[in-house]
TORKOL-4160 file (C-alpha; in steps of 0.2 Angstrom, whole numbers, padded with zeros to 4 digits, m for minus):
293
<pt num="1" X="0638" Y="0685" Z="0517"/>
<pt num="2" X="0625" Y="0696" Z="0512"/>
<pt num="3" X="0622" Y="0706" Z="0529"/>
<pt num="4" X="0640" Y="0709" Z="0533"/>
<pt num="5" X="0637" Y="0724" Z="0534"/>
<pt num="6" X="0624" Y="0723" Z="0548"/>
<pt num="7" X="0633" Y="0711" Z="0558"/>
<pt num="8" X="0648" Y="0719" Z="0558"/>
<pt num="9" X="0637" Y="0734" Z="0563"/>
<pt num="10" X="0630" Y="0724" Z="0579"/>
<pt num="11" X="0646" Y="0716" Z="0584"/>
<pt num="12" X="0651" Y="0728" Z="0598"/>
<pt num="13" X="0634" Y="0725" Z="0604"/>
<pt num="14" X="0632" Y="0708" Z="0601"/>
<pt num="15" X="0649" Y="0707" Z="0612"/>
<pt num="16" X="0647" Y="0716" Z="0626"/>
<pt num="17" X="0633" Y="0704" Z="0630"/>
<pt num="18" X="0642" Y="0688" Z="0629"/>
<pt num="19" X="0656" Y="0698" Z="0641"/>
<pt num="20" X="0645" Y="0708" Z="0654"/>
<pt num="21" X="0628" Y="0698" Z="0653"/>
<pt num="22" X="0631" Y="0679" Z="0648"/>
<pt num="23" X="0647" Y="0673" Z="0653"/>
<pt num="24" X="0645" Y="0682" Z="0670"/>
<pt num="25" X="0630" Y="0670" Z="0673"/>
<pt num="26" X="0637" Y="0654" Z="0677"/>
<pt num="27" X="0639" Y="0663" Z="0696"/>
<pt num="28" X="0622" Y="0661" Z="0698"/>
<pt num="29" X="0626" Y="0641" Z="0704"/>
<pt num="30" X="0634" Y="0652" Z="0721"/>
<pt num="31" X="0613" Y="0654" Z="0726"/>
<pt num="32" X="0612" Y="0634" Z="0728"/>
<pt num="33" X="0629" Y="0633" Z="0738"/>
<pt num="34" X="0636" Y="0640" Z="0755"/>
<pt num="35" X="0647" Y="0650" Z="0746"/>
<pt num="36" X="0666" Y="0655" Z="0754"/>
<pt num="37" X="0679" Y="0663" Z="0742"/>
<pt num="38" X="0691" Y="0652" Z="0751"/>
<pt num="39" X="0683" Y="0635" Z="0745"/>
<pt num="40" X="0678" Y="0642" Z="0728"/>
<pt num="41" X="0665" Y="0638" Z="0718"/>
<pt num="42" X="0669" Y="0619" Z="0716"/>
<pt num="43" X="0671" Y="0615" Z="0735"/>
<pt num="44" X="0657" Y="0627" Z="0743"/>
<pt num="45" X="0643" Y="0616" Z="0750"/>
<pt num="46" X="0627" Y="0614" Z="0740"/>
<pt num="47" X="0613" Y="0618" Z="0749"/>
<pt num="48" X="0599" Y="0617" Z="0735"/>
<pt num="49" X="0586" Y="0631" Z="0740"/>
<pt num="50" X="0588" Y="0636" Z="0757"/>
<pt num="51" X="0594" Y="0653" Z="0753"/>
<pt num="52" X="0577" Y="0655" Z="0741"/>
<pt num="53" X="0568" Y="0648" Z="0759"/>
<pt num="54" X="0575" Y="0661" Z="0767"/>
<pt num="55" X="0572" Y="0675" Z="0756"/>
<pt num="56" X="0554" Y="0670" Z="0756"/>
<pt num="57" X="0551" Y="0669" Z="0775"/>
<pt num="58" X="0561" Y="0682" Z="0779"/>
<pt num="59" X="0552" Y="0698" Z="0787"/>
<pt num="60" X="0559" Y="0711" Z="0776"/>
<pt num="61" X="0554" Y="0700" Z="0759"/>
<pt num="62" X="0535" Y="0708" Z="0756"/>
<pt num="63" X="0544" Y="0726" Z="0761"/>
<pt num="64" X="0555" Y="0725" Z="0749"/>
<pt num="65" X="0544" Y="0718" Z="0737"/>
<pt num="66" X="0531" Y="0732" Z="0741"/>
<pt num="67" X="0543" Y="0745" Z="0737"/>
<pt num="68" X="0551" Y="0740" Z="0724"/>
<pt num="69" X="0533" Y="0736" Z="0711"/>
<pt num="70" X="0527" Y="0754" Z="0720"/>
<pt num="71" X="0542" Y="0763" Z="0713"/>
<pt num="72" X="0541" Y="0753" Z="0696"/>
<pt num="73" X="0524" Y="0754" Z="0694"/>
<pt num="74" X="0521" Y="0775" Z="0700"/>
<pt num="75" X="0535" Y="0776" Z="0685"/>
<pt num="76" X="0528" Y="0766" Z="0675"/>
<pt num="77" X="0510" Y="0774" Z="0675"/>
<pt num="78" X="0518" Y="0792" Z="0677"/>
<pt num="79" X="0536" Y="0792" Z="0668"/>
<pt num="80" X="0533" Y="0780" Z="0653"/>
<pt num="81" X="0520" Y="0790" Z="0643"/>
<pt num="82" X="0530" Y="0808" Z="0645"/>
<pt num="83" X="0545" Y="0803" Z="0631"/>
<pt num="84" X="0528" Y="0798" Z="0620"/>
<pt num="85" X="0519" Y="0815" Z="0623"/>
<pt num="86" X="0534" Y="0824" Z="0622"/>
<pt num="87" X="0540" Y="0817" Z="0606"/>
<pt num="88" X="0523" Y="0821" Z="0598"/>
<pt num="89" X="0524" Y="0839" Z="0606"/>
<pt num="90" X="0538" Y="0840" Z="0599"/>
<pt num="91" X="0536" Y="0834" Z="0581"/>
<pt num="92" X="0521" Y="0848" Z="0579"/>
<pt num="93" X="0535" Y="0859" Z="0581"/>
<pt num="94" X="0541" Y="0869" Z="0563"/>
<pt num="95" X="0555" Y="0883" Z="0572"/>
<pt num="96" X="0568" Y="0871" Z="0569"/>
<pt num="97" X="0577" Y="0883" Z="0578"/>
<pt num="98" X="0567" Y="0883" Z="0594"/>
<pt num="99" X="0564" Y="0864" Z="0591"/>
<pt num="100" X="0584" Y="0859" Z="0595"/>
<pt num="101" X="0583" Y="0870" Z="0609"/>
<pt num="102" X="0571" Y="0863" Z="0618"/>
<pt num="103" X="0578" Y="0847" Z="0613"/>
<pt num="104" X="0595" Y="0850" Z="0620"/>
<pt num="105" X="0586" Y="0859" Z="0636"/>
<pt num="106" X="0577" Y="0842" Z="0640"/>
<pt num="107" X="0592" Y="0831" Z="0633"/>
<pt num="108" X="0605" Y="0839" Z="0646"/>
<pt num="109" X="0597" Y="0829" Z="0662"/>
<pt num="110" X="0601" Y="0814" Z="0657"/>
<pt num="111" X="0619" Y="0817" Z="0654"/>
<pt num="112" X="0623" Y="0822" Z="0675"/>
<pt num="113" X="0626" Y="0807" Z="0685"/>
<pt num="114" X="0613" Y="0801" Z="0700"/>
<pt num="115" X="0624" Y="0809" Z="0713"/>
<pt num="116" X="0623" Y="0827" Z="0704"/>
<pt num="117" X="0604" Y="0827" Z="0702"/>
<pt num="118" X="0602" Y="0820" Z="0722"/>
<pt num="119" X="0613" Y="0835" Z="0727"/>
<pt num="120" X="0601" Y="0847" Z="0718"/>
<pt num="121" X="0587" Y="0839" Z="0728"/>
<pt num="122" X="0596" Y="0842" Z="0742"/>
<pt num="123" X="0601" Y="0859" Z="0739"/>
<pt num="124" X="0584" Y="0863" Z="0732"/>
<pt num="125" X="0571" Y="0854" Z="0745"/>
<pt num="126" X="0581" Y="0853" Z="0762"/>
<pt num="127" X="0570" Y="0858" Z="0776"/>
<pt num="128" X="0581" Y="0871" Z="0782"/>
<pt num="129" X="0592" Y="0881" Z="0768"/>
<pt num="130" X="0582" Y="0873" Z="0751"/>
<pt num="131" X="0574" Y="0887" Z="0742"/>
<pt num="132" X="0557" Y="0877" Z="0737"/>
<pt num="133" X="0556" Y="0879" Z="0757"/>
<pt num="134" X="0561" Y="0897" Z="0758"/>
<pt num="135" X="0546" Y="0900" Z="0744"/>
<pt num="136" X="0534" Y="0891" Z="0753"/>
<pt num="137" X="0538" Y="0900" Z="0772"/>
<pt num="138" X="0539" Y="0916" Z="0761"/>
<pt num="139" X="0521" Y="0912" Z="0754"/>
<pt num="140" X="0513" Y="0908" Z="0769"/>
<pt num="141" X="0511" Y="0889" Z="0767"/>
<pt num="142" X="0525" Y="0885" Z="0779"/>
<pt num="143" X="0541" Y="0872" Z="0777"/>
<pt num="144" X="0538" Y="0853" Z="0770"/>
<pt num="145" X="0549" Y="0838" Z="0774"/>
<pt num="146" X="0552" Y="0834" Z="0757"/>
<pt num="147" X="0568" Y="0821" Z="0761"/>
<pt num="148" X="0563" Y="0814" Z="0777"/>
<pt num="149" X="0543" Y="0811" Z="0774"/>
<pt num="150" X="0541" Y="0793" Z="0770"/>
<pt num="151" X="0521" Y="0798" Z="0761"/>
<pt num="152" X="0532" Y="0807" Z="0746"/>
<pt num="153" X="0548" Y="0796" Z="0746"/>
<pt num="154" X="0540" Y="0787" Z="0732"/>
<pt num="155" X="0535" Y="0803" Z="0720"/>
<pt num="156" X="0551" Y="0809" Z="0723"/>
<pt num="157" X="0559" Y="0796" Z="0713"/>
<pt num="158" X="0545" Y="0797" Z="0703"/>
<pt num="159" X="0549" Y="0816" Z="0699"/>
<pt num="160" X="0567" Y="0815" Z="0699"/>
<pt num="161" X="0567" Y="0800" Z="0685"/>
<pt num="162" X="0554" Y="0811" Z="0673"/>
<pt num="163" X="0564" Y="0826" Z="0674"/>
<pt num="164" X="0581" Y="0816" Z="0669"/>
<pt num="165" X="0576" Y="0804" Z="0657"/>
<pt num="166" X="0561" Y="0811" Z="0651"/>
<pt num="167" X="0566" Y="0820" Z="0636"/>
<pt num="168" X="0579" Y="0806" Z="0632"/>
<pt num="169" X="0568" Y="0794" Z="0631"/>
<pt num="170" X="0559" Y="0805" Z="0617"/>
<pt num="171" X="0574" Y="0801" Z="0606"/>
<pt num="172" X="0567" Y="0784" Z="0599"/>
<pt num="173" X="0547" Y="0790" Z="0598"/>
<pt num="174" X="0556" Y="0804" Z="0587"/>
<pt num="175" X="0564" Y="0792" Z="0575"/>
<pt num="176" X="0547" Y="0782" Z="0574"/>
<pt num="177" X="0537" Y="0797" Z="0570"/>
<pt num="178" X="0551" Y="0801" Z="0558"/>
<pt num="179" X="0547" Y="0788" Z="0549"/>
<pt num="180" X="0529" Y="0790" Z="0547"/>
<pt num="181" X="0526" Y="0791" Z="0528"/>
<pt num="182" X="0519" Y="0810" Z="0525"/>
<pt num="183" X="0505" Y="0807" Z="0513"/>
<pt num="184" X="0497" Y="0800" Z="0529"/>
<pt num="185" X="0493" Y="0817" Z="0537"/>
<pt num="186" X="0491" Y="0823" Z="0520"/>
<pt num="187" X="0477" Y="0812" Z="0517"/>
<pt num="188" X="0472" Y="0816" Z="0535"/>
<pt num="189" X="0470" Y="0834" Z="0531"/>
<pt num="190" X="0461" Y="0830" Z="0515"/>
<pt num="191" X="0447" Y="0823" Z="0525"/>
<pt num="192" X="0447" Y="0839" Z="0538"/>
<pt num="193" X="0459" Y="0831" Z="0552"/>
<pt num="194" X="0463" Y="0842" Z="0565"/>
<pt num="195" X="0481" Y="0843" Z="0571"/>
<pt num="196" X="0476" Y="0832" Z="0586"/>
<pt num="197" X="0466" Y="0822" Z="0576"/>
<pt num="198" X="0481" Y="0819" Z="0566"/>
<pt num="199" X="0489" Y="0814" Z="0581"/>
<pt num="200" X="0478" Y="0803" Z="0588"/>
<pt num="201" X="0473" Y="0793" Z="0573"/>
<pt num="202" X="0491" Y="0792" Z="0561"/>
<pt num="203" X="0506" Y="0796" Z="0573"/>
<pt num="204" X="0499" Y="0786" Z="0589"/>
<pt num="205" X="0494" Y="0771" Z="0579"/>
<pt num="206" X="0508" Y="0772" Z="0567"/>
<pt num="207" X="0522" Y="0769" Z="0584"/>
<pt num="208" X="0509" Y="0759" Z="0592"/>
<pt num="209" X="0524" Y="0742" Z="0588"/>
<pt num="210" X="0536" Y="0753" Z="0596"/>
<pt num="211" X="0525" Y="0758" Z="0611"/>
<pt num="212" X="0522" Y="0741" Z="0615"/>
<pt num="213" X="0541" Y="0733" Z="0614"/>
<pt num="214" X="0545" Y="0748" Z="0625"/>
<pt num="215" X="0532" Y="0744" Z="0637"/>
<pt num="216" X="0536" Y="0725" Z="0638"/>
<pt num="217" X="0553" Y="0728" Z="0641"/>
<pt num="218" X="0550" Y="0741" Z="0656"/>
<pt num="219" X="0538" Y="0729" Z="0663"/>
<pt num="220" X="0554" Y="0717" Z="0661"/>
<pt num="221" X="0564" Y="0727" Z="0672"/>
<pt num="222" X="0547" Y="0730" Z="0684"/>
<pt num="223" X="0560" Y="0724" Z="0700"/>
<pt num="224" X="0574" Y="0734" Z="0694"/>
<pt num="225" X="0571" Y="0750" Z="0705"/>
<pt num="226" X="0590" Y="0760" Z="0700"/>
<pt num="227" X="0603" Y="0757" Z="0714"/>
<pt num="228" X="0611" Y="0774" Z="0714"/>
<pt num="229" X="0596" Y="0785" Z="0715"/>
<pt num="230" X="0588" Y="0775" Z="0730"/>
<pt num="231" X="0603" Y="0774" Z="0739"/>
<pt num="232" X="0607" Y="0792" Z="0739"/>
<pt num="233" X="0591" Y="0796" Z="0743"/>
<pt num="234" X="0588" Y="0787" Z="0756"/>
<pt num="235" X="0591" Y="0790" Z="0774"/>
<pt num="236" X="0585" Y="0783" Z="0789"/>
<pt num="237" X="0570" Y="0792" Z="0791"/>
<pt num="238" X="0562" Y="0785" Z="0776"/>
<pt num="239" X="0571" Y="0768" Z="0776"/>
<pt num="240" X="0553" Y="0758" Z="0779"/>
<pt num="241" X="0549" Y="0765" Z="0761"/>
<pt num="242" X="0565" Y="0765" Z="0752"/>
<pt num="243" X="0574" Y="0748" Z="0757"/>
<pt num="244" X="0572" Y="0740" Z="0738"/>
<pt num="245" X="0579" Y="0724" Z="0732"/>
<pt num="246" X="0595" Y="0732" Z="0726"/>
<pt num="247" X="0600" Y="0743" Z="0741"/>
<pt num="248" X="0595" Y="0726" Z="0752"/>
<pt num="249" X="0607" Y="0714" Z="0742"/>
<pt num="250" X="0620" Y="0729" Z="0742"/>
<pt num="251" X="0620" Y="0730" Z="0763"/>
<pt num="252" X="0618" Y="0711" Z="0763"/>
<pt num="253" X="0630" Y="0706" Z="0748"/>
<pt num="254" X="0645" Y="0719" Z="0748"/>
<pt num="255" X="0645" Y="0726" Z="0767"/>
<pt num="256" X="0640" Y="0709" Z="0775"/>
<pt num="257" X="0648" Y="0698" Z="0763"/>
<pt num="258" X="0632" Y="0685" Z="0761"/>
<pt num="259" X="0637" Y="0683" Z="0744"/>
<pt num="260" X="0624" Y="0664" Z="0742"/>
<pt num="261" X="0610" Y="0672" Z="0748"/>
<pt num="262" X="0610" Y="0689" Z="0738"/>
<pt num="263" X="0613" Y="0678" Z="0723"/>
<pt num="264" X="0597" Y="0671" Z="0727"/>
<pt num="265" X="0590" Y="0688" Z="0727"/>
<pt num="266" X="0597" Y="0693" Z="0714"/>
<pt num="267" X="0591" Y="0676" Z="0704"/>
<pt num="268" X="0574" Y="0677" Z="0709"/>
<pt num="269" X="0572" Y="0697" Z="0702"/>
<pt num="270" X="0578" Y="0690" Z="0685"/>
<pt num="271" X="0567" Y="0676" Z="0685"/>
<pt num="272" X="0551" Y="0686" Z="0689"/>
<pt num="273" X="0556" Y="0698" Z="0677"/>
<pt num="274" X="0559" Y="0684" Z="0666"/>
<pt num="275" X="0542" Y="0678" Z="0669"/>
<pt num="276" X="0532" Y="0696" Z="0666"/>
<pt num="277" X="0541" Y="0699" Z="0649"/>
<pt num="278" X="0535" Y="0680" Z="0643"/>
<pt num="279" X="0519" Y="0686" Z="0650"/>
<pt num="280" X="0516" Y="0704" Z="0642"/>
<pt num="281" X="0524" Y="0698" Z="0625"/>
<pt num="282" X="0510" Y="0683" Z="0623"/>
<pt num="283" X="0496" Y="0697" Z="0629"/>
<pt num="284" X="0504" Y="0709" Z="0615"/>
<pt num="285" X="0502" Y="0695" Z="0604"/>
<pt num="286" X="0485" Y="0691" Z="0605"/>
<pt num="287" X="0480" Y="0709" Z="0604"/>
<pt num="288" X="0489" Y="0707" Z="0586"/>
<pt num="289" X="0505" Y="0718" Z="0590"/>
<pt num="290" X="0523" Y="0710" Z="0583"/>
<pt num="291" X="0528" Y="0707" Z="0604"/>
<pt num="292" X="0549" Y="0709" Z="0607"/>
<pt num="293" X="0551" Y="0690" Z="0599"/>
């Protein structure tokens, strides 16, 4: 075979999909039965789409639908172009030197897990011993509820994911810019290209097919909001903002046991994101970009 080599390459990929992605999806026929452990799946009622009906009519659906796109999409205007400014930032870098360390500085977030980085919020923006509250009493402007205010529950997130994944999502824009051929920018130069000139017109276009498979895949996971940050952030205060699609079928699901009906939940997130990536890849298409397929 002449690509061996490649597939062999992709095969612990290629496998964990078929284990953790496909075969688990035949448990998606539960959403269309009364599902009981004790029947099983070939005994447990059918019921067609009554769980769907009642996901649909149910008070708390356009909630959680408003707060999981108003997470997605605060992350998607603010946190998705940071990794692309910060790669080109950081590729006008010559220290070498200073260069990895302010790689390795904005790398180190991303490898502290979602209960860490809560507990840092805690400890830094609690109302009564935080030390951004200390600063601001010591300044004159006065104590802000930043955990229990349900106006900046959603920037918080907003904050929290930039300053953890941020500079890890730099790590592919880097290997595109890397492999931006050099006579590029020296031709640039050659007609009187500023440095920002140069950015603008070779390095931006030149990851333009990168930019937009990384966009139509976020826009993919538009009602995937994170489970772990949500949940740890949340408390009862701000619930009415921070009740998401995967806290809800959490409390329904694992607490309450409604396994049918947060299969339906679950089954209609995948479709819509489904749905929006079959979308925006057609739109990337017709504007001339390669698209993810």
């Amino acid at each position: 075979m002449k690509s061996r080599s490649l597939y062999l390459l992709g095969l612990p990929g290629i496998l964990f999909f078929i284990v953790f992605k496909y075969l688990p999806m035949w448990g998606i026929i539960i959403a269309f039965q009364d599902y009981s452990p004790f029947q099983g799946l070939l005994q447990s009622p059918w019921v067609g789409f009554k769980h769907f009906e009642r996901l649909f009519a149910h008070p708390d659906f356009f909630m959680l639908l408003r707060n999981t796109m108003a997470i997605n999409v605060l992350n998607l205007v603010f946190f998705f172009p940071l990794p692309i400014l910060l790669s080109m930032l950081l590729n006008e870098v010559s220290h070498q030197f200073f260069k990895r360390i302010v790689q390795s500085i904005i790398y180190l977030p991303h490898f502290l897990s979602w209960v860490i980085i809560a507990g840092i919020c805690f400890l830094m923006l609690s109302k009564g011993e935080g030390i951004v509250n200390k600063l601001l009493e010591a300044i004159g402007i006065g104590k802000i509820d930043f955990l229990t205010n349900p106006d900046l529950f959603w920037g918080l997130l907003t904050v929290q994911s930039i300053w953890k994944e941020a500079g890890w999502g730099t790590v592919i824009f880097l290997a595109a810019i890397a492999g931006i051929d050099p006579q590029l920018y020296e031709a640039a130069k050659m007609d009187g290209a500023s440095r920002l000139r140069q950015a603008w017109h070779v390095t931006l276009p030149a990851i333009r097919s990168v930019i937009i498979i990384l966009l139509i895949l976020r826009i993919g996971h538009i009602m995937d909001v994170g489970f772990e940050q949500v949940f740890l952030m949340m408390n009862g205060a701000v619930s009415e903002v921070a009740e998401v699609f995967d806290t809800y079928v959490y409390r329904l699901g694992i607490r309450q046991g409604q396994f049918s009906f947060t299969t339906a939940v679950g089954l209609f997130k995948s479709v819509v994101g489904l749905i929006l990536v079959i979308l925006s890849n057609r739109l990337a298409k017709r504007f001339g970009e390669e698209g993810v397929y």
